[in-house]
ROSETI-215464 format. One record per residue (C-alpha): residue number from 1; x negated, y negated, z negated. Coordinates in Angstrom, 3 decimals, padded with zeros to 6 digits, m for minus. Last residue first. Layout:
BEGIN
@i NUM px X py Y pz Z
...
% end
This chain:
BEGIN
@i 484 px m189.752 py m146.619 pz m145.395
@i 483 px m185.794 py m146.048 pz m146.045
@i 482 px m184.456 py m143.913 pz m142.906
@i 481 px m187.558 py m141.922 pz m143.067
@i 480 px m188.232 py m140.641 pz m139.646
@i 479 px m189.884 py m142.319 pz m137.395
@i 478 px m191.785 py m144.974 pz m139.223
@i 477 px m192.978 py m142.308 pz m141.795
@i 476 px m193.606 py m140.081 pz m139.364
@i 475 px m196.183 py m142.202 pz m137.354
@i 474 px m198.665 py m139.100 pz m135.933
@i 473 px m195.422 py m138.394 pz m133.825
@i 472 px m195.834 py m141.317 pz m131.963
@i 471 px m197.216 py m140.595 pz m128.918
@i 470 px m195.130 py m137.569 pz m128.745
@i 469 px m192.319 py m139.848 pz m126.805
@i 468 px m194.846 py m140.459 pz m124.272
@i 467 px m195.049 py m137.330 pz m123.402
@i 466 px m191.481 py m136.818 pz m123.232
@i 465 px m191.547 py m138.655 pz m119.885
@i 464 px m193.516 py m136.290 pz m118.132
@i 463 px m191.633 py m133.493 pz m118.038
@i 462 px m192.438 py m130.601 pz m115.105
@i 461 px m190.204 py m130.573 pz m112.293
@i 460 px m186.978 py m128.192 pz m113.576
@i 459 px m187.256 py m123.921 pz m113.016
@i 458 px m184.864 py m123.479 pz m109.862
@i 457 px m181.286 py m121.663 pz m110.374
@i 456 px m179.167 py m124.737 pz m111.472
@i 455 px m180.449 py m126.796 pz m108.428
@i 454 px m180.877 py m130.626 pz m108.740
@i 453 px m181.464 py m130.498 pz m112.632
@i 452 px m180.290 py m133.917 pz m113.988
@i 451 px m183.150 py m136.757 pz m114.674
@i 450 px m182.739 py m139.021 pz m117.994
@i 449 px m183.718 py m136.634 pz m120.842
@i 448 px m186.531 py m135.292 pz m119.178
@i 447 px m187.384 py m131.358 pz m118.991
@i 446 px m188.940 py m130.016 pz m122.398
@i 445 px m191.248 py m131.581 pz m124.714
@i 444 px m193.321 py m128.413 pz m124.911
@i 443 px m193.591 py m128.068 pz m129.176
@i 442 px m195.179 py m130.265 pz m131.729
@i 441 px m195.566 py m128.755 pz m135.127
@i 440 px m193.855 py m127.094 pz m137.586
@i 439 px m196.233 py m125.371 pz m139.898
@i 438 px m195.483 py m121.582 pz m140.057
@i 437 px m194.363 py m120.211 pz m143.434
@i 436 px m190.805 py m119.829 pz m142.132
@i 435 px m190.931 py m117.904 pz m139.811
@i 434 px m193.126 py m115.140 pz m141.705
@i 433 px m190.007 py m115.636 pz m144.024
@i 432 px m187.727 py m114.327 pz m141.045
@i 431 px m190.782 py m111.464 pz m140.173
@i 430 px m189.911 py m110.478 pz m144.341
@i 429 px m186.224 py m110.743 pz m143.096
@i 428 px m186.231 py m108.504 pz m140.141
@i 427 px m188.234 py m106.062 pz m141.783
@i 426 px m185.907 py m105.541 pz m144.776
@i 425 px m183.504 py m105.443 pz m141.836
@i 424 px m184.575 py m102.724 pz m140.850
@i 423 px m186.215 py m100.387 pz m143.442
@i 422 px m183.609 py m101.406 pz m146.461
@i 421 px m180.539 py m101.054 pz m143.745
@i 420 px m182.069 py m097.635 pz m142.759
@i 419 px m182.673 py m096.345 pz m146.387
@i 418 px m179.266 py m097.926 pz m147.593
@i 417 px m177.157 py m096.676 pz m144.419
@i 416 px m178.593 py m092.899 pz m144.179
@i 415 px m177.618 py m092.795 pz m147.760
@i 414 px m173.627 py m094.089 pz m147.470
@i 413 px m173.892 py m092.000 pz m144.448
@i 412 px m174.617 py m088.866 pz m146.446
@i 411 px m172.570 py m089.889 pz m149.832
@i 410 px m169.708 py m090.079 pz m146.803
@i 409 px m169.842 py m087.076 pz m146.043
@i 408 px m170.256 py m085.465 pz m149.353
@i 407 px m167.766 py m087.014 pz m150.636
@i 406 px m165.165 py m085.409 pz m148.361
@i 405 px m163.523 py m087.886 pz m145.534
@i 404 px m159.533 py m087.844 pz m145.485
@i 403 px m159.566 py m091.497 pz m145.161
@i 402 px m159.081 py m093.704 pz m148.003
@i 401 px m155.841 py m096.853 pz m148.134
@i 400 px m154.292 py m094.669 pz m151.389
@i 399 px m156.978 py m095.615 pz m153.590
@i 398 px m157.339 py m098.732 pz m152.554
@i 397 px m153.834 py m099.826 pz m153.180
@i 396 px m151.253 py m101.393 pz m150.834
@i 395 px m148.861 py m103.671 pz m152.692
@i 394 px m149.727 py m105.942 pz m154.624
@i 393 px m152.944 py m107.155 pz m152.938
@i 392 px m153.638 py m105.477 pz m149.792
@i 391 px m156.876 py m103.665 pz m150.188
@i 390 px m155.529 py m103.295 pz m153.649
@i 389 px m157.126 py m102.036 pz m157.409
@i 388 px m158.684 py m104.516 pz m156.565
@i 387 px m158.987 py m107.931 pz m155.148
@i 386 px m160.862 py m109.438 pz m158.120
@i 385 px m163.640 py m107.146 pz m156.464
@i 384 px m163.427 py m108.727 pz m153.213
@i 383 px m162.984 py m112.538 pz m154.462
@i 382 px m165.331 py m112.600 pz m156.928
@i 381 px m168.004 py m110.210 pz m154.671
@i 380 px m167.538 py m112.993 pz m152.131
@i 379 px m167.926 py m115.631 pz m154.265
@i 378 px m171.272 py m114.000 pz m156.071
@i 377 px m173.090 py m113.219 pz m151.830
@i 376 px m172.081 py m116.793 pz m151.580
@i 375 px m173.736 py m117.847 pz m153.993
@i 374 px m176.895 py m115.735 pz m153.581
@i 373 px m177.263 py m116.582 pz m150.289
@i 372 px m176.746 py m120.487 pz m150.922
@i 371 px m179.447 py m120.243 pz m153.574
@i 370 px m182.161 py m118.489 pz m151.798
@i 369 px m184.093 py m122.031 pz m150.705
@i 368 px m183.336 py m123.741 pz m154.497
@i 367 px m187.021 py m123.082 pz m155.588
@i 366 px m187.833 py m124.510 pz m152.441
@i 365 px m185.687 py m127.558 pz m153.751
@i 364 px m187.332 py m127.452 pz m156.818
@i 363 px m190.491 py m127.749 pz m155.591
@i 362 px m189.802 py m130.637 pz m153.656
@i 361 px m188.041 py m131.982 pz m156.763
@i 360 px m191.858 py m131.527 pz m158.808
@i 359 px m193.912 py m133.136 pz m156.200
@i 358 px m191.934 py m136.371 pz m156.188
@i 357 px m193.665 py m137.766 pz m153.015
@i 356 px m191.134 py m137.375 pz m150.016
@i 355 px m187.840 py m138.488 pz m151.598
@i 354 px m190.030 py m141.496 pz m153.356
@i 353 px m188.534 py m144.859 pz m152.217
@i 352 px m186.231 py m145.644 pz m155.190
@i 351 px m183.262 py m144.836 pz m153.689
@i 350 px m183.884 py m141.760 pz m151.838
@i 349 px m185.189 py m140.101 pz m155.003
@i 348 px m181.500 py m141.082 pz m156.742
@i 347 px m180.228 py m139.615 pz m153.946
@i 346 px m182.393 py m136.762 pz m153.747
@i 345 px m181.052 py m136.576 pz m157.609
@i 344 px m177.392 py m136.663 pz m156.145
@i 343 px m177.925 py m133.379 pz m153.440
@i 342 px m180.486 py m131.295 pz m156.266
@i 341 px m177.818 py m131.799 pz m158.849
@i 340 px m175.116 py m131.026 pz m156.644
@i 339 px m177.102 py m127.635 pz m155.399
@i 338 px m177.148 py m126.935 pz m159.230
@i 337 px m173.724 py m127.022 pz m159.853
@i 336 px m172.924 py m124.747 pz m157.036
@i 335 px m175.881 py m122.603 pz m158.343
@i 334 px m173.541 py m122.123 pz m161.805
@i 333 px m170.689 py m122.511 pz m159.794
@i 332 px m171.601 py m119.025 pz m158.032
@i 331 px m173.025 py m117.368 pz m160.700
@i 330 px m169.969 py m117.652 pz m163.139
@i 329 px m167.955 py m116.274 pz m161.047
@i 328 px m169.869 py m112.846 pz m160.184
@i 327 px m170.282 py m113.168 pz m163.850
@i 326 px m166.457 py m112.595 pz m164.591
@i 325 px m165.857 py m110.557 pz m161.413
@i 324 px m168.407 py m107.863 pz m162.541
@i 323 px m167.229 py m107.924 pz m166.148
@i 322 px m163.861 py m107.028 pz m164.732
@i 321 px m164.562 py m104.444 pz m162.814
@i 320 px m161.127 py m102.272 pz m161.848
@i 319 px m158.912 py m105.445 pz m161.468
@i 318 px m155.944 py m105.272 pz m163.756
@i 317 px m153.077 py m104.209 pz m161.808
@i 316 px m153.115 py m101.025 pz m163.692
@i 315 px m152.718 py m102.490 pz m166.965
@i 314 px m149.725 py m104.163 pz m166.484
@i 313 px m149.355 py m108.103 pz m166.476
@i 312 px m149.462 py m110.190 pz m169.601
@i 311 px m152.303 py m108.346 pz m170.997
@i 310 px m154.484 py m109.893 pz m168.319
@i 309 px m153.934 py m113.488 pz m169.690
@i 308 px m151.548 py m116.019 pz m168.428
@i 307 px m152.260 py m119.559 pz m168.453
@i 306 px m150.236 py m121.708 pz m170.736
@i 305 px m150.639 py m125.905 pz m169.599
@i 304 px m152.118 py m128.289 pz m172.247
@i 303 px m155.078 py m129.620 pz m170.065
@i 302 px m152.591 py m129.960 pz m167.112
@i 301 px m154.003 py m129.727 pz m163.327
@i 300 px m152.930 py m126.080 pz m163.533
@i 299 px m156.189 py m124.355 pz m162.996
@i 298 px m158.833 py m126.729 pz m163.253
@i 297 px m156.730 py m128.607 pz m167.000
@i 296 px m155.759 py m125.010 pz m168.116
@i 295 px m159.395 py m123.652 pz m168.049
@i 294 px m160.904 py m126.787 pz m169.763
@i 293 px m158.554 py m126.811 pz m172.552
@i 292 px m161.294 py m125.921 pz m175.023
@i 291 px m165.003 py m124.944 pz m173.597
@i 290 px m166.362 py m122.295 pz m174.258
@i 289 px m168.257 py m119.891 pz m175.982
@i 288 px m167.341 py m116.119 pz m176.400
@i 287 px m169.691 py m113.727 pz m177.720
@i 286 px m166.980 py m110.649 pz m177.179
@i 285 px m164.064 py m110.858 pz m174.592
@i 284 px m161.216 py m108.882 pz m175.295
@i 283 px m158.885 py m106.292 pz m174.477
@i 282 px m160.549 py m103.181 pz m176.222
@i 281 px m161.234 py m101.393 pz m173.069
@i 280 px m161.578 py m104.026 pz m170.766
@i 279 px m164.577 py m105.635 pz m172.680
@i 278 px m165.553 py m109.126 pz m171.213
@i 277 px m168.983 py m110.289 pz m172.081
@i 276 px m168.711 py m113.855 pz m173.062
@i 275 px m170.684 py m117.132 pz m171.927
@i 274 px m169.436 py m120.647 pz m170.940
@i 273 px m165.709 py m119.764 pz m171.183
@i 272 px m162.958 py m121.822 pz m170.066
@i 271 px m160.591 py m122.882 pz m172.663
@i 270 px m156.705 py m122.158 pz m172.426
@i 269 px m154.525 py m125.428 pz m173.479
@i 268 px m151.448 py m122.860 pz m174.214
@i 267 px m152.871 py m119.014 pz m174.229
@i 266 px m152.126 py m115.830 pz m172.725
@i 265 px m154.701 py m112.925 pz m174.116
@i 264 px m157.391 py m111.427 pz m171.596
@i 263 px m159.155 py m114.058 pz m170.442
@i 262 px m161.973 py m113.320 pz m169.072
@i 261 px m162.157 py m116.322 pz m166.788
@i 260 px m162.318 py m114.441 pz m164.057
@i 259 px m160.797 py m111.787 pz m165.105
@i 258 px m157.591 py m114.351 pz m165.666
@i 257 px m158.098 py m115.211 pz m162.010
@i 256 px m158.163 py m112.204 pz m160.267
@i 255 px m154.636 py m111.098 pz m162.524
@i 254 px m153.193 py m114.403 pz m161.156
@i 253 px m153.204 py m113.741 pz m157.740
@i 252 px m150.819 py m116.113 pz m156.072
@i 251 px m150.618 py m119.011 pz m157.955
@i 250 px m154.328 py m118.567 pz m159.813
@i 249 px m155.389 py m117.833 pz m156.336
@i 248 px m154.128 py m121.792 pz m155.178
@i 247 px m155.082 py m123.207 pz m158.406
@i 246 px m158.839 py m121.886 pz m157.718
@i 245 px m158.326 py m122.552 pz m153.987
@i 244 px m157.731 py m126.435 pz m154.890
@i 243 px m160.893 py m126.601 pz m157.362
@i 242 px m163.230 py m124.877 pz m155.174
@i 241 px m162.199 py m127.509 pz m152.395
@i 240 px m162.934 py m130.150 pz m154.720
@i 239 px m166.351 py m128.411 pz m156.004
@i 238 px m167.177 py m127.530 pz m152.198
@i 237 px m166.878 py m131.440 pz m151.561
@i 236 px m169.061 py m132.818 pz m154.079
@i 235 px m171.952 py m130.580 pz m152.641
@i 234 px m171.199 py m131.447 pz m149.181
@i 233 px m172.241 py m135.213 pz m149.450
@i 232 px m175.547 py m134.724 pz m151.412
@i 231 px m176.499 py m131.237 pz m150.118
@i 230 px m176.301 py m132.522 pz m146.627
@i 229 px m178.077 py m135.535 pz m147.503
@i 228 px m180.878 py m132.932 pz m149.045
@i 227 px m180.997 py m130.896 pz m145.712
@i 226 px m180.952 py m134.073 pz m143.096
@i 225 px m184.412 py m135.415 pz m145.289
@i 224 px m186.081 py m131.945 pz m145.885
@i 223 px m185.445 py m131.656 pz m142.273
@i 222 px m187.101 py m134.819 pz m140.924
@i 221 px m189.556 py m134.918 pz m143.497
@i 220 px m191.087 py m131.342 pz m142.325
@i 219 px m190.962 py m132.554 pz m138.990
@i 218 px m192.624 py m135.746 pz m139.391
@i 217 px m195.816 py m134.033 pz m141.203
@i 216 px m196.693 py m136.883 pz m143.556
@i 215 px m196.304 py m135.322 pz m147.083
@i 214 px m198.759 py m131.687 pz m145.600
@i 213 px m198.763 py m129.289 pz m147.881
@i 212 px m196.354 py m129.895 pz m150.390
@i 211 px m194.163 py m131.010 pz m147.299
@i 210 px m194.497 py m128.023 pz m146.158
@i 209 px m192.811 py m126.207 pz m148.608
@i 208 px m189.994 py m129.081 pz m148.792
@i 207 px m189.115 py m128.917 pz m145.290
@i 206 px m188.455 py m124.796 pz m145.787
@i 205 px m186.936 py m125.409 pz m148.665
@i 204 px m184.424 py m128.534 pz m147.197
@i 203 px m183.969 py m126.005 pz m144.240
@i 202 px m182.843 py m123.366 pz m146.315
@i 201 px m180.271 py m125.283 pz m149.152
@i 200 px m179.227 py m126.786 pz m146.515
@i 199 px m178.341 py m123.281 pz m144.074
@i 198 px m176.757 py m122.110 pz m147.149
@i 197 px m174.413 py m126.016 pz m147.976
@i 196 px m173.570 py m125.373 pz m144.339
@i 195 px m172.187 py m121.884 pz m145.049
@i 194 px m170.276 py m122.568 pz m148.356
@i 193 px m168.965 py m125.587 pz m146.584
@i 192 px m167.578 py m122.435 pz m143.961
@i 191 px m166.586 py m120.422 pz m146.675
@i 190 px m164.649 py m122.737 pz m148.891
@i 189 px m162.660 py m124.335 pz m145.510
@i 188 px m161.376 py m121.015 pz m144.794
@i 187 px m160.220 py m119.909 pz m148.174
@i 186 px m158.482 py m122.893 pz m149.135
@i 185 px m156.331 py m122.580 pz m145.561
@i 184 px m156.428 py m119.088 pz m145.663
@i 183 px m154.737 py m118.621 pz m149.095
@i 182 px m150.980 py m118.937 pz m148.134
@i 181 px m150.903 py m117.210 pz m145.209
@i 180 px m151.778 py m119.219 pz m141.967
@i 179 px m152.132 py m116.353 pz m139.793
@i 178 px m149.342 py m113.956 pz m141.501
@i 177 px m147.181 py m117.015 pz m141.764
@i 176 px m147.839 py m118.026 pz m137.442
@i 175 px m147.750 py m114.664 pz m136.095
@i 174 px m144.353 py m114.220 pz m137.869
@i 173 px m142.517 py m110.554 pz m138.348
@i 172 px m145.356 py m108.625 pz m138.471
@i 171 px m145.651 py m104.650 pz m139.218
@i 170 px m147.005 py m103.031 pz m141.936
@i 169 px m146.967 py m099.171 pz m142.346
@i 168 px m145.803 py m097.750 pz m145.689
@i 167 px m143.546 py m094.613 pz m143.942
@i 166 px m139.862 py m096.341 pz m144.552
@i 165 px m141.501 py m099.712 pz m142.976
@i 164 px m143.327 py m102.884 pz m144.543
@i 163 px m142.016 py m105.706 pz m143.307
@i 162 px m144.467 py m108.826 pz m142.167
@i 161 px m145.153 py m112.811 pz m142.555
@i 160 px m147.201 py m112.811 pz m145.516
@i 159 px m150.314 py m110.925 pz m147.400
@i 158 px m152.120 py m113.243 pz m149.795
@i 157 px m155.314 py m111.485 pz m149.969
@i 156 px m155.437 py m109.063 pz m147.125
@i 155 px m153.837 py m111.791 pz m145.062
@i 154 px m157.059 py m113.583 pz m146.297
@i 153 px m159.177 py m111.189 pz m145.370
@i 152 px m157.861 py m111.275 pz m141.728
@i 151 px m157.545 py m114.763 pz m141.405
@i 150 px m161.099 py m114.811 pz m142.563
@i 149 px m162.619 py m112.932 pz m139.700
@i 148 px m160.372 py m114.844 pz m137.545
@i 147 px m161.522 py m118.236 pz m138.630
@i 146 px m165.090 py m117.173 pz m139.193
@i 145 px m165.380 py m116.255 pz m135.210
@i 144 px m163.837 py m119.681 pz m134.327
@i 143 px m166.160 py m121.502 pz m136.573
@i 142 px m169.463 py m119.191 pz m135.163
@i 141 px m168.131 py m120.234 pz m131.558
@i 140 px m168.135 py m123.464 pz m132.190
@i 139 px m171.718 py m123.409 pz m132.889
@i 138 px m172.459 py m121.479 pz m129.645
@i 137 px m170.290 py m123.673 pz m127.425
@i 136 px m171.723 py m126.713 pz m128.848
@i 135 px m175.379 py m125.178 pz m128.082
@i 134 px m173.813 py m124.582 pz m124.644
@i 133 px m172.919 py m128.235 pz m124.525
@i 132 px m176.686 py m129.182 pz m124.988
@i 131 px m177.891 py m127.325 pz m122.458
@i 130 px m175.786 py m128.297 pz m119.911
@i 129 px m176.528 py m132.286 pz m120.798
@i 128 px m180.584 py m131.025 pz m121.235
@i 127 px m181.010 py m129.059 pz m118.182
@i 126 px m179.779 py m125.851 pz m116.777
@i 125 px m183.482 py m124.503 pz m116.280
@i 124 px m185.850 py m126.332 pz m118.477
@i 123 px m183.626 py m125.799 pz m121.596
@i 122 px m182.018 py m122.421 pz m120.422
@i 121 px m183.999 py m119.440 pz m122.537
@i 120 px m182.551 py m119.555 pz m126.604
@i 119 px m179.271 py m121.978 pz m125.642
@i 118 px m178.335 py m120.271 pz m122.084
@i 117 px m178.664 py m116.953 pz m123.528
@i 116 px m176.409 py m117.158 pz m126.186
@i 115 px m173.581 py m119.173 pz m124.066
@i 114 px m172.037 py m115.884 pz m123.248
@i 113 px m172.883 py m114.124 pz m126.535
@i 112 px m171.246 py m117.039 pz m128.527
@i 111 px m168.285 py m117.054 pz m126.033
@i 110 px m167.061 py m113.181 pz m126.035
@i 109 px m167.924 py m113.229 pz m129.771
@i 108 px m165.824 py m116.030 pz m130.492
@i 107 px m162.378 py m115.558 pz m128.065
@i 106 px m162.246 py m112.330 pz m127.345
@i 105 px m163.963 py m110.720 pz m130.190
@i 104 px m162.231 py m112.560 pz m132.834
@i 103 px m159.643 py m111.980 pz m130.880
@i 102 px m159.280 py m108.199 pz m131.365
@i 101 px m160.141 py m108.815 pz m135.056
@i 100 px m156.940 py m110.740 pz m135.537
@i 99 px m155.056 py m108.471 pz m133.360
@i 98 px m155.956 py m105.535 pz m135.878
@i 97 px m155.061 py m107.594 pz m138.926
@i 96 px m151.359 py m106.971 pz m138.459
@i 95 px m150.483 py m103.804 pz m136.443
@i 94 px m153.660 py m101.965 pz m138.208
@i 93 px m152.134 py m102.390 pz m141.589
@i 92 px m150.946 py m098.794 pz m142.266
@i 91 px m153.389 py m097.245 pz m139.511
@i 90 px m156.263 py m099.396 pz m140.295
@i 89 px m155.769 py m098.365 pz m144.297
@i 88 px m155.940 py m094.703 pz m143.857
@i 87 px m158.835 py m094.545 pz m141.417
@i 86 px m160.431 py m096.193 pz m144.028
@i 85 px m163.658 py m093.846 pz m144.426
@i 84 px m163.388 py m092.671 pz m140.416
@i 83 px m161.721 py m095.172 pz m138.601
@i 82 px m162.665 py m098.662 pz m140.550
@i 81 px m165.828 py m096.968 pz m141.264
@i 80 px m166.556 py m097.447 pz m137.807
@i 79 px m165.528 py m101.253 pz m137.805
@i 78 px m168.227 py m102.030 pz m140.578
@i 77 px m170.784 py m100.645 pz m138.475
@i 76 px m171.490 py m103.522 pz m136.496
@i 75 px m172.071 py m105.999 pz m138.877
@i 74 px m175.686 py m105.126 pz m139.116
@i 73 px m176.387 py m105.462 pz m135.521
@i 72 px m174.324 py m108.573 pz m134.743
@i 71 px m176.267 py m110.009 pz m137.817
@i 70 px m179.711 py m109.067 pz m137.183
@i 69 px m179.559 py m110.796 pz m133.804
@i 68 px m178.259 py m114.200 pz m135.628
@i 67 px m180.955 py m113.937 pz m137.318
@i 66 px m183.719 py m113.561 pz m135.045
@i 65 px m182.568 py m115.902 pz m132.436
@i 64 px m181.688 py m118.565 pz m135.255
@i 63 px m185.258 py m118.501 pz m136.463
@i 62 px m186.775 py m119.053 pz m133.063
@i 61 px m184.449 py m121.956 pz m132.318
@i 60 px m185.521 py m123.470 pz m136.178
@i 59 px m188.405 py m124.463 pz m134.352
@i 58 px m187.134 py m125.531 pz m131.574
@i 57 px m184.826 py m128.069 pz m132.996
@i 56 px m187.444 py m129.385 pz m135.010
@i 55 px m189.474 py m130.044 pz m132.414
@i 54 px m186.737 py m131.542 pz m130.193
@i 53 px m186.006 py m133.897 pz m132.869
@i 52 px m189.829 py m135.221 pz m133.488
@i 51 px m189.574 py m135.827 pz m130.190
@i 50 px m187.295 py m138.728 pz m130.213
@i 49 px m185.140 py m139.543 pz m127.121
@i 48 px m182.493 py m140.894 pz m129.205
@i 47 px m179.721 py m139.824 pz m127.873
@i 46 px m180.770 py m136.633 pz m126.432
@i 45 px m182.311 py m135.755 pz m129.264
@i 44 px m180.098 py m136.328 pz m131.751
@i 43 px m177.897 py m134.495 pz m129.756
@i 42 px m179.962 py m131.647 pz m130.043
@i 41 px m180.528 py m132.218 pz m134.199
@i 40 px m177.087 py m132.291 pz m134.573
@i 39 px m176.121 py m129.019 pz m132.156
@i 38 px m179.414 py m127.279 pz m134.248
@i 37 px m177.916 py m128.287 pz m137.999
@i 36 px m174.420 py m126.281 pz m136.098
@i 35 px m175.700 py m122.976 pz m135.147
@i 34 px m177.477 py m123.539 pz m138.300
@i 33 px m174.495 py m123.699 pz m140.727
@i 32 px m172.690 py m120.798 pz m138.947
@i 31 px m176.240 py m118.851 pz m138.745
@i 30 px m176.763 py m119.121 pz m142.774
@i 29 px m173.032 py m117.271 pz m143.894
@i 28 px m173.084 py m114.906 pz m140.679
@i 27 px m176.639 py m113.568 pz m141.743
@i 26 px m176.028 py m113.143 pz m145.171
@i 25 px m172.483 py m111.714 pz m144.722
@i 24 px m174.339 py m108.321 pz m143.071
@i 23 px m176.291 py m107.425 pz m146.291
@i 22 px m173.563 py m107.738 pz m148.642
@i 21 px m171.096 py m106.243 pz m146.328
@i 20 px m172.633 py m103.161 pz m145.502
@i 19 px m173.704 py m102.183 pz m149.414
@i 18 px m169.677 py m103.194 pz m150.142
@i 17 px m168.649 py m100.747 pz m147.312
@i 16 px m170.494 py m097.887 pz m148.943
@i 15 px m169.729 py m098.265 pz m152.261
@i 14 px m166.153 py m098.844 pz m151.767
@i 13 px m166.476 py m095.264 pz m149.907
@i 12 px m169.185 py m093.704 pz m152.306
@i 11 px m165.842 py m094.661 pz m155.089
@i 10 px m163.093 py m093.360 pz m153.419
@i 9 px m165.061 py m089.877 pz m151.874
@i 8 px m165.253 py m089.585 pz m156.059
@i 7 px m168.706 py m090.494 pz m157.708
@i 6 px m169.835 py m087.125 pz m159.547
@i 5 px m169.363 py m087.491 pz m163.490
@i 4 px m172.127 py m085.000 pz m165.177
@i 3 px m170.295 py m084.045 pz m168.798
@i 2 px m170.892 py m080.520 pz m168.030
@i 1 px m173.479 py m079.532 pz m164.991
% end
């Protein structure tokens, strides 16, 4: 048909992987933070012998079975299209990142799936010392696992410590600089606050919508209460470590940055913009309200600094969507703003006695619950699609990193993958919400805190003593609220 423009083999391709990754990075980006909420709230447990501890561990058990089982499963077929729709790319950089992915699996999947079983089935069987250290194992495993997943993508980002032969293939020169490039620090530390800041933003939704049913429930205050200090400290801290890997990408990538900021022309004491809609074509952003000096003073620590614009650097460097990258950006510190707010005005509700009876932040904070998902879903697009036109930035470009797959190929898997990803885990996440509507409530107690298992094979004597410790579970207030 004349004038129709069929997407390229290129374009179904970027398409393709970007559908994967959105849907698999959800999982990853809530189980990291929860792997670790359900270490604290085990050795809370066994510290303080509180039930109320156990219950809530258990509860949010369940939910981390499910999704960390939908992760593994959806991020499995992102190393297939690494041979067939990038087969390209893995063979010119496979000497590089592929060791990093090899040990990912070595070290992080190898122990998470070893120490798996232990945490969902072993409480009554390995008892609560053994138990305990394999829910360590677990959330250390999901830190180890992000550090070689994002030493990967940030090689990819600020690529160092390699030569680049006569026939384009990469090959390293230094473990240690292609590791520890230049971005993975920043990078690292981002993602995995961005991760705990998720699983908050979750549990203090989940506390708060029961909570609006049911003030007194101990549970429900217990995790509204550990979500909304986690907000509160963390919050603060993802804007200072947003602030160092902003100057640290405006250093190394500056073409990412000036899209997104949408700045196009190079200015002394540049302004960050509130609102614009940048337009590629004609090299400038239209409707645009900001804020004078701002950009210069975040991005070079000097409020009358120049920052380069994108006509400063040639056209084909520029990335490929700009207005994607600009509002990508502006949606994630937009709801990283708002996750301070909620964090200091719990503190504020803290203070003055009323965290569990203002009505109106409870609903805000379940208003909040899908916040760290969609932020981090906007930072990664930010940083993926201020990537291009490179998988390895400067100097290996997408176009040229494509398999020899026809369009028609991949438009078939690229189809097969949205209606079976949509069916699935579509599913998985409506039964994830079913989840979370139930009322947590008391759960078996579990084998006592003070009596090791004799033999690691035999089922523990039943518990007695955490019996008593569900005698006062009716008291939450007492229990639980650091500030009665």
């Amino acid at each position: 048909m004349a004038g129709l423009h069929l997407p390229s083999a290129l374009d179904l391709a970027r398409s393709q992987f970007a559908f994967v990754v959105v849907w698999h990075f959800l999982y990853p980006a809530f189980t990291i933070g929860l792997a670790s909420f359900l270490a604290v709230l085990e050795g809370c447990w066994l510290a303080t012998k509180r039930a109320v501890f156990l219950d809530t561990f258990q509860y949010w058990l369940r939910i981390f079975a499910v999704v960390f089982a939908m992760g593994v499963v959806s991020g499995v077929v992102m190393s297939y299209q690494f041979g067939t729709n990038w087969s390209v790319f893995s063979d010119k950089v496979g000497p590089v990142i592929g060791p990093f992915l090899g040990y990912e699996v070595l070290t992080a999947f190898f122990l998470e799936a070893g120490f798996l079983g232990v945490m969902l089935f072993g409480l009554k069987r390995v008892g609560p010392k053994l138990h305990f250290m394999a829910t360590c194992l677990v959330a250390v495993g999901t830190l180890i696992s992000t550090f070689w997943i994002l030493a990967a993508n940030s090689w990819m980002q600020t690529p160092a410590g390699f030569v680049i032969t006569a026939d384009g293939r990469f090959f390293p020169t230094s473990w240690m600089k292609a590791l520890f490039n230049p971005s993975f620090p920043y990078r690292y530390m981002h993602t995995i606050v961005a991760a705990y800041l998720t699983t908050a933003m979750v549990v203090g939704g989940v506390g708060a919508f029961h909570l609006l049913k049911d003030k007194a429930n101990p549970r429900a205050r217990l995790m509204f209460s550990m979500a909304m200090w986690m907000a509160a400290i963390l919050g603060p801290v993802q804007i200072g470590l947003g602030d160092l890997h902003g100057v640290n990408s405006y250093h190394y990538q500056p073409q990412k940055v000036a899209a997104m900021e949408g700045q196009f022309e190079t200015e002394q004491g540049a302004r960050s913009l509130i609102f614009g809609w940048p337009d590629a074509n004609a090299g400038v952003t239209r409707f645009a309200l900001g804020i004078p000096k701002l950009a210069s003073l975040y991005l070079t620590h000097d409020p009358n600094a120049v920052v380069k614009g994108l006509k400063a650097f040639p056209r084909d460097t520029w990335p490929t969507n700009i207005p994607l990258v600009f509002f990508a950006f502006r949606t994630m510190v937009g709801l990283g703003i708002l996750i301070v707010l909620l964090g200091w005005t719990s503190l504020f509700l803290r203070w003055r006695g009323r965290l569990y009876d203002s009505r109106l932040f409870q609903r805000f904070a379940v208003a909040m619950g899908p916040a760290g998902f969609v932020a981090v879903t906007a930072g990664w697009i930010t940083t993926e699609a201020g990537r291009q036109p490179y998988t390895v930035y400067g100097l290996l470009r997408t176009a040229d990193s494509v398999g020899p797959v026809a369009a028609p190929a991949v438009a078939a898997s690229l189809l097969a993958f949205v209606v079976v990803y949509t069916a699935v885990f579509g599913s998985g996440m409506a039964f994830t919400a079913h989840l979370f509507s139930q009322t947590p409530g008391p759960h078996d107690p579990g084998p006592p805190t003070d009596q090791p298992v004799r033999t690691a094979g035999i089922t523990a004597a039943p518990a007695v003593s955490g019996l008593q410790e569900r005698s006062d579970d009716r008291s939450g207030a007492r229990m639980l609220d650091p500030h009665p």
